[in-house]
Backbone as CSV, one residue per row, in Angstrom:
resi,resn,N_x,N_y,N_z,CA_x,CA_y,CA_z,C_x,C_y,C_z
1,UNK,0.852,-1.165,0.000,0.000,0.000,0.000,0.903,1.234,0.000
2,UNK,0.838,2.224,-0.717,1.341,3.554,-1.026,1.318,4.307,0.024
3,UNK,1.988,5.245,0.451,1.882,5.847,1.631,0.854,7.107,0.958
4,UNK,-0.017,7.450,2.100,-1.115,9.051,1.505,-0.650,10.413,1.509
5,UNK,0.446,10.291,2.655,1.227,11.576,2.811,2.599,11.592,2.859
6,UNK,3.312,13.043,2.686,4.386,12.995,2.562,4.994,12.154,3.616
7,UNK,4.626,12.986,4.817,4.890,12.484,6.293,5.112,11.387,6.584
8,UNK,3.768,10.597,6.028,3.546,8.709,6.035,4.634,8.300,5.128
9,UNK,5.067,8.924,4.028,5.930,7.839,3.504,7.378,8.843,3.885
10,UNK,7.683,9.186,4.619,8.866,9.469,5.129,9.082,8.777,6.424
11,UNK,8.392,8.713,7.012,8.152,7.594,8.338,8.151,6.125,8.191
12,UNK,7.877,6.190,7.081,8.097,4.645,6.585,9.458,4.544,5.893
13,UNK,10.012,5.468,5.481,11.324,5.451,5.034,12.182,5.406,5.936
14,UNK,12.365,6.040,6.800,13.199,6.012,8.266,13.182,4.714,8.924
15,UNK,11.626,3.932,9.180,11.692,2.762,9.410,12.269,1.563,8.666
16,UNK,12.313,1.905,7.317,13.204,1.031,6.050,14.806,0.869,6.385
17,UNK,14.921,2.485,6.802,16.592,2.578,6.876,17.049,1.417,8.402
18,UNK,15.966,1.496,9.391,16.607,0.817,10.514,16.230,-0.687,10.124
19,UNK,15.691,-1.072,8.981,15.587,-2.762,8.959,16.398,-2.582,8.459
20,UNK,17.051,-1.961,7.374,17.794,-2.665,6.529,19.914,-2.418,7.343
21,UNK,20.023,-1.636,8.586,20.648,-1.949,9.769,21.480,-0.273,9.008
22,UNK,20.754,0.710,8.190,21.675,1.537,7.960,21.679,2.959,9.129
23,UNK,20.445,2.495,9.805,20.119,3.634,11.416,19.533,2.557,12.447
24,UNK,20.153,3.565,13.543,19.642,2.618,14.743,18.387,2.646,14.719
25,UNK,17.811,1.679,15.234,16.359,1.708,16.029,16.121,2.703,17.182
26,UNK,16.926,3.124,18.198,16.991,3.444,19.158,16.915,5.149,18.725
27,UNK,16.930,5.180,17.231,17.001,6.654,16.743,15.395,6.907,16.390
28,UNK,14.500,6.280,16.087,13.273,6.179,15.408,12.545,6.766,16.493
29,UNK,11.794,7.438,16.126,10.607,7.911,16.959,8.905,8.028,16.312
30,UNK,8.032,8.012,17.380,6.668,8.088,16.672,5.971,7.028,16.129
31,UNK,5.233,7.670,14.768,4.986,6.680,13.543,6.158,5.802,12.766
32,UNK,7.636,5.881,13.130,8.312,5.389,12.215,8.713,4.521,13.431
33,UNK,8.803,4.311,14.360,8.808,3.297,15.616,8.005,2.170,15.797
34,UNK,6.619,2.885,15.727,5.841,1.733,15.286,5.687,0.902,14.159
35,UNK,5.813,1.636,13.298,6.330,0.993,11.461,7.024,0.239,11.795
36,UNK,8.252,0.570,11.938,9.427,-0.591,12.202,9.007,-1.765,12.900
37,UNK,8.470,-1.800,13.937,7.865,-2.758,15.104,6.417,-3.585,14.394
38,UNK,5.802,-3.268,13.388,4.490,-3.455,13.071,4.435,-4.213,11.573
39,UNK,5.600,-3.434,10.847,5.420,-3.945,9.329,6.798,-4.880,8.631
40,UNK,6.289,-5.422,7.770,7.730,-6.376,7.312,8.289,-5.311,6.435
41,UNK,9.831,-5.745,5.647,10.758,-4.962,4.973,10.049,-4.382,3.792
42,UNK,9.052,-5.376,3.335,8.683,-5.849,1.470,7.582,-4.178,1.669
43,UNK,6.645,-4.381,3.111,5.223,-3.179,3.429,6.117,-2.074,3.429
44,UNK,7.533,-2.069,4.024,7.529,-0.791,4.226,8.094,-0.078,2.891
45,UNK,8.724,-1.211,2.003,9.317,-0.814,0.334,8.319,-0.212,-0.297
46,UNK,7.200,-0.149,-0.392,6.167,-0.320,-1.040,5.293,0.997,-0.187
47,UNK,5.530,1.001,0.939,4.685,2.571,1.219,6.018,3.796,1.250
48,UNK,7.308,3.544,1.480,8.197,4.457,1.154,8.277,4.602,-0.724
49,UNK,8.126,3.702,-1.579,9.068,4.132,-2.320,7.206,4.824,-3.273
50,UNK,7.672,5.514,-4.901,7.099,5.906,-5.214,7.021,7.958,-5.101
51,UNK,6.596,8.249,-5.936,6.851,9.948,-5.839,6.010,10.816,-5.143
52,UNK,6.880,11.955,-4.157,5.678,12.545,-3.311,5.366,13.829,-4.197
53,UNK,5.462,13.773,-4.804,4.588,15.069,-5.514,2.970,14.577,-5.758
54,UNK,2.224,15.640,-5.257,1.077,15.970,-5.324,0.240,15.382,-4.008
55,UNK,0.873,14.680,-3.294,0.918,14.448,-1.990,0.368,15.575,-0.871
56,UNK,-0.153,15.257,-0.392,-0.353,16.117,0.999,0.762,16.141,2.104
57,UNK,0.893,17.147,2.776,2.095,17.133,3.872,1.507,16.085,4.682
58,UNK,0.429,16.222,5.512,-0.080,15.144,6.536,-1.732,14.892,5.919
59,UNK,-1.685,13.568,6.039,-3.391,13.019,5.891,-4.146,13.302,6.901
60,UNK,-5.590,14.333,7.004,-6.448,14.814,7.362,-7.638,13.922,7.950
């Protein structure tokens, strides 16, 4: 699933970077804490990647 907002798929990107061991976990905060803790590698490829233009900053 695509992320809806910028926000969402930047939070899911941050959580990408600590599976894949390039940031700590212990650095993550928020929505990208729980991401990490909640979703596999493949969910979070797939709501990070893709273009944020025309995107909303945060989903309403």
């Amino acid at each position: 699933m695509p992320a809806k907002s910028k926000a969402q798929q930047m939070a899911a990107g941050a959580a990408l970077s600590a599976k894949r061991g390039e940031r700590k976990q212990s650095e993550l905060k928020g929505a990208s804490k729980s991401m990490y803790k909640s979703m596999d590698k493949a969910e979070l490829e797939r709501m990070a990647s893709g273009p944020r233009k025309g995107k909303p900053e945060h989903k309403h």
